[in-house]
N, C-alpha and C positions, 0 to 999 in steps of 0.2 A: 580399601580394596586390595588381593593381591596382586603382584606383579605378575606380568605376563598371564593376565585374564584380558578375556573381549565383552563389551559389551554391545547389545542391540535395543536400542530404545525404537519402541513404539507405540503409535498412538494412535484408536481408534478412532473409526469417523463417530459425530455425534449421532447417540441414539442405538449404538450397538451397543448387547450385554455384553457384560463381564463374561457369561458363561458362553456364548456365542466365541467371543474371542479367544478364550483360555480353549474349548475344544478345538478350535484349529492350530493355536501352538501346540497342542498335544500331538494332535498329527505328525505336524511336521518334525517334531521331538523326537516322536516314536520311528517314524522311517527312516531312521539311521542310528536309532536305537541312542538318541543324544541325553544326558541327563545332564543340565545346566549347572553350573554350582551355585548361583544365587537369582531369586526373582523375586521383584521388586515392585510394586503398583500402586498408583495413588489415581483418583479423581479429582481431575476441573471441571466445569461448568460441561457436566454430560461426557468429558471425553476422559476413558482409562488411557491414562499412561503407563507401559508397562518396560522394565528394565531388566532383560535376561543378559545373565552373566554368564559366560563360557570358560573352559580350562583351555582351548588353543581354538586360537584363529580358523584352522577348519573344519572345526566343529561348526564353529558361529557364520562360515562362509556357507555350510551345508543345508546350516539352517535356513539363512538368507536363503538360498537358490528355490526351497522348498515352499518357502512361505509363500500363502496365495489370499491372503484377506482384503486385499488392495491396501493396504494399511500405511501409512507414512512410515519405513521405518529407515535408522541411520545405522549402518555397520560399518568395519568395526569400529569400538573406541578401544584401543590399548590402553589398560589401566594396569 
């Protein structure tokens, strides 16, 4: 990963799409006009993980504040 990126791991509850989830990071992507530098998803037992990477911290705060899925997520990680 590079230096001085954010990331925000999150993780749907079980039983939500993919595509359910991915349209509401778009939203919230799109209202500040944020384009991520890397994202990341894998599945466990029914639940996407997913790992957006940021170029500065308040992009990835911006994001955070916006995000409304109820979702677990954790920001930032400084990588």
């Amino acid at each position: 990963m590079a230096l001085g990126t954010y990331t925000i791991h999150i993780e749907t509850p079980v039983g939500m799409s993919l595509g359910s989830a991915m349209n509401d990071i778009r939203s919230g992507l799109d209202i500040h006009k944020i384009e991520p530098i890397e994202f990341r998803s894998n599945s466990i037992e029914g639940v996407f993980i997913l790992d957006i990477r940021f170029g500065s911290q308040d992009e990835a705060h911006l994001f955070e504040q916006d995000f409304q899925l109820g979702l677990s997520a954790r920001i930032p990680s400084r990588c």
